[in-house]
MDAnalysis code that builds the backbone (N, CA, C; Angstrom):
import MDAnalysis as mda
import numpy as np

u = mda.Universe.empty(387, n_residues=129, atom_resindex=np.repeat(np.arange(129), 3), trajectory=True)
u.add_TopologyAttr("name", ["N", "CA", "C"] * 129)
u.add_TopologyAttr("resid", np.arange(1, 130))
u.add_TopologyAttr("resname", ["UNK", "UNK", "UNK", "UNK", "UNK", "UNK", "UNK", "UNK", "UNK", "UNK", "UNK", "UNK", "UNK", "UNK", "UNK", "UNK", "UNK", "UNK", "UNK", "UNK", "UNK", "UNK", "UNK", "UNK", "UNK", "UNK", "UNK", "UNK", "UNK", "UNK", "UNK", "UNK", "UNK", "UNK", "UNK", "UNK", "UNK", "UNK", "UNK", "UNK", "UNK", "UNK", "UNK", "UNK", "UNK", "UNK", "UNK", "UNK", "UNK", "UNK", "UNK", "UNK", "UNK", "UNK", "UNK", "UNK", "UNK", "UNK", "UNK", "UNK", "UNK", "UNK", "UNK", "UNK", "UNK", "UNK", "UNK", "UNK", "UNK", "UNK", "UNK", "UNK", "UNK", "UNK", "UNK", "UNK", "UNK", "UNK", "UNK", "UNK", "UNK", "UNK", "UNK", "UNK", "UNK", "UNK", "UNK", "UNK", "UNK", "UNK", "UNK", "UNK", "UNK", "UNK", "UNK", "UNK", "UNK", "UNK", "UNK", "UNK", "UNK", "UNK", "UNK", "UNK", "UNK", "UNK", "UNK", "UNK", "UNK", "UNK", "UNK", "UNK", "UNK", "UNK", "UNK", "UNK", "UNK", "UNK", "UNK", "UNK", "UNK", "UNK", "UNK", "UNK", "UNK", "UNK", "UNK", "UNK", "UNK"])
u.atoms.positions = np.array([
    [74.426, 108.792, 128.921],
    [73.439, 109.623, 129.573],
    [72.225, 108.811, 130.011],
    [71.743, 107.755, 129.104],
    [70.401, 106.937, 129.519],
    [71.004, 105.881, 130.947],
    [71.566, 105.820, 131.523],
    [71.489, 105.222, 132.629],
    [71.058, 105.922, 133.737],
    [71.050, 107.023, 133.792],
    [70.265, 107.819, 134.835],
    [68.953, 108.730, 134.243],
    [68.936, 108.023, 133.218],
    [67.333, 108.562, 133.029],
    [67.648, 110.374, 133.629],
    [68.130, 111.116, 132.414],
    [67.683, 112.371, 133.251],
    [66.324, 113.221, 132.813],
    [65.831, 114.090, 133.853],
    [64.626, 114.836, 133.689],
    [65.308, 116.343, 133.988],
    [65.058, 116.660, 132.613],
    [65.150, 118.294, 132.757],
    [63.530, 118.997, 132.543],
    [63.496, 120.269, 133.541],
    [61.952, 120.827, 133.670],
    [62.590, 122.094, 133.073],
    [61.885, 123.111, 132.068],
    [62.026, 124.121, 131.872],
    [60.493, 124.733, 132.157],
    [60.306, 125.746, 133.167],
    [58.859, 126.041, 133.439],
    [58.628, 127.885, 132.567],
    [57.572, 128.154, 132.340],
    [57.775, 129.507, 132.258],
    [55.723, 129.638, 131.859],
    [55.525, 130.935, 132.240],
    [54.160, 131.422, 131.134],
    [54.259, 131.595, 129.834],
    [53.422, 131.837, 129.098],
    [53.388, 132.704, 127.890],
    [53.533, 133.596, 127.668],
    [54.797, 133.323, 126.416],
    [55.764, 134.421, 126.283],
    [56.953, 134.719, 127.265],
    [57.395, 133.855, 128.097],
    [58.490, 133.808, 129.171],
    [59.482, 133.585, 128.194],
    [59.417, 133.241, 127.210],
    [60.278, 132.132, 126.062],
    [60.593, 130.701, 126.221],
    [59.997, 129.955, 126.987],
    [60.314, 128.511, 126.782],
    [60.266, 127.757, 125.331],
    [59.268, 128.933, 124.522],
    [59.474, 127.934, 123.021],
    [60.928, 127.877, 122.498],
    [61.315, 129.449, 122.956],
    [62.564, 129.505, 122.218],
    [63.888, 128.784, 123.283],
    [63.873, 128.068, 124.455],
    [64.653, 127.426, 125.236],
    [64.632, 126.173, 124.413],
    [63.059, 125.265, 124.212],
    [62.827, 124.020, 123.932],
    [63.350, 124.083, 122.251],
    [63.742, 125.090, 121.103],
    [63.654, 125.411, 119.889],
    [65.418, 125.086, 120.655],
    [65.876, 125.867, 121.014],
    [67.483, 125.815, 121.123],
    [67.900, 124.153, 121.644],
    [66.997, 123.600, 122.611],
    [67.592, 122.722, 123.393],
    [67.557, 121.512, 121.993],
    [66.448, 121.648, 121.396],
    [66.046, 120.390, 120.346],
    [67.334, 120.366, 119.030],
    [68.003, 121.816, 119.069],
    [69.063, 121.893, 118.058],
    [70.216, 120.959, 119.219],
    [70.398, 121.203, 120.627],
    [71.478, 120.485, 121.362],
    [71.404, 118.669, 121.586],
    [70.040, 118.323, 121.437],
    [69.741, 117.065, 121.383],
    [70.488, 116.549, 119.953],
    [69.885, 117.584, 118.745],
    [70.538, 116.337, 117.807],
    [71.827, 116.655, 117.254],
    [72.464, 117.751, 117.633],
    [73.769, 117.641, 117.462],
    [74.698, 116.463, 118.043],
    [74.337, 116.508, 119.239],
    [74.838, 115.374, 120.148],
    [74.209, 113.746, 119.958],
    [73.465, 114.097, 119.115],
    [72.932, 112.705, 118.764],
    [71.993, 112.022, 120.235],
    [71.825, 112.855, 120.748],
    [70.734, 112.675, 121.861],
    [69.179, 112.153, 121.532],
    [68.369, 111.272, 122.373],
    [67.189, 110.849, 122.025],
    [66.260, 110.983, 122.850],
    [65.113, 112.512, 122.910],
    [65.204, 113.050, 123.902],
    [63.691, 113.154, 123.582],
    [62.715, 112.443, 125.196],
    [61.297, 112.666, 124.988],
    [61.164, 114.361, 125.625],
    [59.955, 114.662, 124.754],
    [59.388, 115.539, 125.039],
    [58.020, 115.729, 125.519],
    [57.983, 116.129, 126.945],
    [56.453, 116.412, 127.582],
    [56.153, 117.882, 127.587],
    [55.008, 118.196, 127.455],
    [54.644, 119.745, 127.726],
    [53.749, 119.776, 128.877],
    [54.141, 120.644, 129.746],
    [53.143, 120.775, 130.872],
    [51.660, 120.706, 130.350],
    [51.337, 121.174, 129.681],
    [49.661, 121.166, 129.527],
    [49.558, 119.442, 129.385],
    [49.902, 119.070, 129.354],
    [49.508, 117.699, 128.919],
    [49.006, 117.335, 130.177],
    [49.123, 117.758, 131.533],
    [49.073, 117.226, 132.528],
    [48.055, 118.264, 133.705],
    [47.547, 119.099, 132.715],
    [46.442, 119.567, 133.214],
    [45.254, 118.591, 133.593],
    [44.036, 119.376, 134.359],
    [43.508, 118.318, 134.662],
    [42.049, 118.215, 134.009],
    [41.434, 119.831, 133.431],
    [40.551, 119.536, 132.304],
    [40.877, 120.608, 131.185],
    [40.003, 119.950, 130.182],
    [40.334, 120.173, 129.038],
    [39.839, 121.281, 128.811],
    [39.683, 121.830, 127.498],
    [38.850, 123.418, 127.541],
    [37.773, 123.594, 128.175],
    [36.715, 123.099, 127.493],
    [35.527, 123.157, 127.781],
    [35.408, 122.824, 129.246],
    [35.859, 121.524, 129.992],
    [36.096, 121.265, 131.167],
    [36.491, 122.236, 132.452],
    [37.149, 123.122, 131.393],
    [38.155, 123.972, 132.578],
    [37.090, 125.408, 132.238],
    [36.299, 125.900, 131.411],
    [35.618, 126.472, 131.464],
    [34.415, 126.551, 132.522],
    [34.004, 124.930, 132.428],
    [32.683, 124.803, 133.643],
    [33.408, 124.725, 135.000],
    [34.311, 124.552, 135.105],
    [35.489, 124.650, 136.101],
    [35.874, 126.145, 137.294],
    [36.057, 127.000, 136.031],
    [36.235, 128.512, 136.042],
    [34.737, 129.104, 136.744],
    [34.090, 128.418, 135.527],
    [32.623, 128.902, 136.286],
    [32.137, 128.631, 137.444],
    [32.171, 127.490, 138.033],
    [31.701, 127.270, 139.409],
    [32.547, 127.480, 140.216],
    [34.107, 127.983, 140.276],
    [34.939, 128.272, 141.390],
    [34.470, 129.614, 141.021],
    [34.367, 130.303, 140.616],
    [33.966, 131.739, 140.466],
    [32.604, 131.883, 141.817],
    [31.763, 131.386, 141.060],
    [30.705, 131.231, 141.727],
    [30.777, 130.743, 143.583],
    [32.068, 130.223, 143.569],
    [32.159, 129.439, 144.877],
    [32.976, 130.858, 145.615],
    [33.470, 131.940, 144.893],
    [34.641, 132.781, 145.552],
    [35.565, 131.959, 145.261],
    [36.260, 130.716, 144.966],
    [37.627, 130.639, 144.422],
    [38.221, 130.903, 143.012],
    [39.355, 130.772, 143.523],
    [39.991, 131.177, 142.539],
    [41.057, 129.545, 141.695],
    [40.890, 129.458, 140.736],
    [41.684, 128.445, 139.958],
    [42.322, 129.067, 138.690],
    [43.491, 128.147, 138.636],
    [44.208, 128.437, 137.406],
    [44.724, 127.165, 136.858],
    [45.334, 127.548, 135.542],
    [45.920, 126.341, 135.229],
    [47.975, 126.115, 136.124],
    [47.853, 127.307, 137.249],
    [49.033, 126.813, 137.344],
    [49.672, 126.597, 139.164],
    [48.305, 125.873, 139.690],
    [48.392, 125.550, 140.985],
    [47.405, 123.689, 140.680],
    [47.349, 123.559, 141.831],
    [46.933, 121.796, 142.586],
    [45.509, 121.600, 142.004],
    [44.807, 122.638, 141.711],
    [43.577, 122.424, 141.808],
    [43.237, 122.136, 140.060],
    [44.284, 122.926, 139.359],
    [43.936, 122.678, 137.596],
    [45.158, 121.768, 137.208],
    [45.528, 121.187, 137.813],
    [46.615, 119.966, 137.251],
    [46.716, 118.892, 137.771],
    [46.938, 117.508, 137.190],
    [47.168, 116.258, 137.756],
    [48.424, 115.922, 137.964],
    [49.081, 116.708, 139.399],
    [49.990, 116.971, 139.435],
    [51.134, 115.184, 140.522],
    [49.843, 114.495, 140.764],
    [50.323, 113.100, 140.921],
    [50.918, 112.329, 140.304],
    [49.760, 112.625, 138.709],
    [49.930, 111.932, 137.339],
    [51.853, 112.430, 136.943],
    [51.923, 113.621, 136.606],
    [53.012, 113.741, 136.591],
    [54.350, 113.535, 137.437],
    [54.117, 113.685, 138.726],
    [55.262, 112.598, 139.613],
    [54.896, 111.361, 139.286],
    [54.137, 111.276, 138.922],
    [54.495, 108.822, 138.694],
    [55.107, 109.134, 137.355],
    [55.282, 109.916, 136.421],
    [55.833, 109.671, 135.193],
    [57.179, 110.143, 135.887],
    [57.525, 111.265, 136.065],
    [59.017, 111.551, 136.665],
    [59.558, 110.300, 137.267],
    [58.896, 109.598, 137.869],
    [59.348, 108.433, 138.815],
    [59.799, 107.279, 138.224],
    [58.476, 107.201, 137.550],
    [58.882, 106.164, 136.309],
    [60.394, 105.906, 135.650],
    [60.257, 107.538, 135.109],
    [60.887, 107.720, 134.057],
    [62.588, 107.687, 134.655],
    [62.674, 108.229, 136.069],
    [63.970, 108.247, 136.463],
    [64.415, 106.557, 136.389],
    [63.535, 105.628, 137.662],
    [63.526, 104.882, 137.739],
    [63.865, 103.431, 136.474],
    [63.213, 103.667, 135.777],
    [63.295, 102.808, 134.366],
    [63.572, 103.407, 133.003],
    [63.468, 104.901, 133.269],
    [63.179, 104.552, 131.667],
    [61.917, 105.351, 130.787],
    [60.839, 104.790, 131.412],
    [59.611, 104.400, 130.902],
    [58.475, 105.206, 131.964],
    [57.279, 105.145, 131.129],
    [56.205, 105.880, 131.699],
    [55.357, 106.103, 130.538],
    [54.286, 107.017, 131.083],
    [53.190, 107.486, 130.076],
    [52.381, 108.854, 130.601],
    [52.127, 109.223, 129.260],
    [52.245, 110.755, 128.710],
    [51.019, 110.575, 128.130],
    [50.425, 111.596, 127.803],
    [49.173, 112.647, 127.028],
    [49.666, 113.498, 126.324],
    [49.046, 114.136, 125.549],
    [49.234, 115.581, 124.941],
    [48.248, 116.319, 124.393],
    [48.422, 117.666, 124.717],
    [47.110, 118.527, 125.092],
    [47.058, 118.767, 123.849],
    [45.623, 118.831, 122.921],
    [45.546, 119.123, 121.492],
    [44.947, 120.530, 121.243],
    [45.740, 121.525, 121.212],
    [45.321, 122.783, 121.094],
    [44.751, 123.257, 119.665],
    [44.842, 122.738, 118.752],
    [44.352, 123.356, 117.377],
    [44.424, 121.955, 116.587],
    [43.287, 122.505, 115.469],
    [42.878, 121.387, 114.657],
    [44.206, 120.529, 114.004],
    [45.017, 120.927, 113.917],
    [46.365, 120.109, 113.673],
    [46.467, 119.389, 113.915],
    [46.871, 119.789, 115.524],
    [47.230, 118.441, 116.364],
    [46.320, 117.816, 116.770],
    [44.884, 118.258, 116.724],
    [43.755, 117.162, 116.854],
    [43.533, 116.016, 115.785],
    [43.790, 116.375, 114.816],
    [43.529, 115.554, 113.719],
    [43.976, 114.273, 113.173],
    [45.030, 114.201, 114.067],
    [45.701, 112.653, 113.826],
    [45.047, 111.953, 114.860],
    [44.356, 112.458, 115.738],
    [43.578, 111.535, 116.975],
    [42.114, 111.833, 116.658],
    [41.571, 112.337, 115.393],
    [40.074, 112.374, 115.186],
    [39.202, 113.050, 116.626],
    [39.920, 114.205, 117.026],
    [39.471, 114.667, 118.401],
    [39.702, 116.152, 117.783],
    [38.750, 116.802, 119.069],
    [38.542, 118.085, 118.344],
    [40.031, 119.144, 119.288],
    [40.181, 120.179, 118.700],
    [41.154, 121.076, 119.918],
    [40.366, 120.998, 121.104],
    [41.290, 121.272, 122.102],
    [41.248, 121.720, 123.789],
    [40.601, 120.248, 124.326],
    [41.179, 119.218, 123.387],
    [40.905, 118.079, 124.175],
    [42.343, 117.418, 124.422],
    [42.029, 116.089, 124.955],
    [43.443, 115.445, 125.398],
    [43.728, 114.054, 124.642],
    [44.863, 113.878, 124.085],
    [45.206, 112.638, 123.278],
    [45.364, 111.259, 124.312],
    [44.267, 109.753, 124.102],
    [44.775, 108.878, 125.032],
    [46.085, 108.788, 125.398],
    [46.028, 108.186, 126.353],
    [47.974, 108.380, 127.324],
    [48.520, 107.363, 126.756],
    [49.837, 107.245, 126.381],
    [50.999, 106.442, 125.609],
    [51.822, 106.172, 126.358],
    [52.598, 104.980, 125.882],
    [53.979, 104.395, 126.953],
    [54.899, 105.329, 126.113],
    [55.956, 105.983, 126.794],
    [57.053, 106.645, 126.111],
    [58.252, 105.596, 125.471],
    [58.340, 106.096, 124.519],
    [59.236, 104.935, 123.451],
    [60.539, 104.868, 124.306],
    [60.856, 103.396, 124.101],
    [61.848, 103.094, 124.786],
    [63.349, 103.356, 124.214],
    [64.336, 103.447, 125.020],
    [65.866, 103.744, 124.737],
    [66.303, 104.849, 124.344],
    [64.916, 105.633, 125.106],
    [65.725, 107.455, 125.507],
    [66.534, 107.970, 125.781],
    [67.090, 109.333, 126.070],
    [68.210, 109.349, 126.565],
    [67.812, 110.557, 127.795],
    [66.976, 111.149, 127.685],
    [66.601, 111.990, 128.485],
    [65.191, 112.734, 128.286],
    [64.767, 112.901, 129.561],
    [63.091, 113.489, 129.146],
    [62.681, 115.237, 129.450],
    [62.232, 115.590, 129.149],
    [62.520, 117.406, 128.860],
    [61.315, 117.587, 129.190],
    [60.643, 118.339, 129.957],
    [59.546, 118.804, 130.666],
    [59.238, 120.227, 130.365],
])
């Protein structure tokens, strides 16, 4: 499977069930003995809470409208050079959005911020979006 680098995207809102797609797919990875990165769209938003708050506020103020799920609230470049990458070689680099003190805490960062960007570990077998 790792010679074509594949990229699978599963998209959905909250509560569409993608947890429970990515919960099923992660039981099909290791049955098969698959070695499979995982990106989450938020990672590739383009500000962070607070960010996207002063964000909200001045497109409000402007008459627009933003969300997190069009051009204007995502770094949606950033994520084609990783797809590209990733088909291409292999390899690329990723973020991850730290929503609660949990997952902030191994990066000494508070929630609704973003973890510095990482090279994705090498000799994957496929990358899951």
């Amino acid at each position: 499977m790792s010679k074509t680098n594949p990229i699978i995207a599963i998209t959905g809102s909250s509560g569409a069930g993608t947890t429970t797609v990515k919960l099923a797919m992660q039981q099909i990875y290791r049955r098969n003995g698959f070695k499979a990165i995982e990106v989450e769209g938020d990672s590739f938003h383009k500000y962070d809470r607070k960010g996207m708050l002063v964000a909200l506020k001045k497109a409000t103020e402007e008459g627009r409208n933003l969300s997190h799920f069009g051009p204007e609230g995502n770094e949606f470049h950033m994520l084609s050079d990783l797809f590209k990458q990733y088909k291409e070689k292999g390899t690329g680099r990723t973020r991850k959005y730290l929503h609660n003190e949990t997952e902030a805490k191994p990066y000494n960062q508070a929630p609704g911020t973003f973890s510095p960007f990482e090279n994705i570990e090498e000799g994957s077998d496929l990358l899951v979006y």
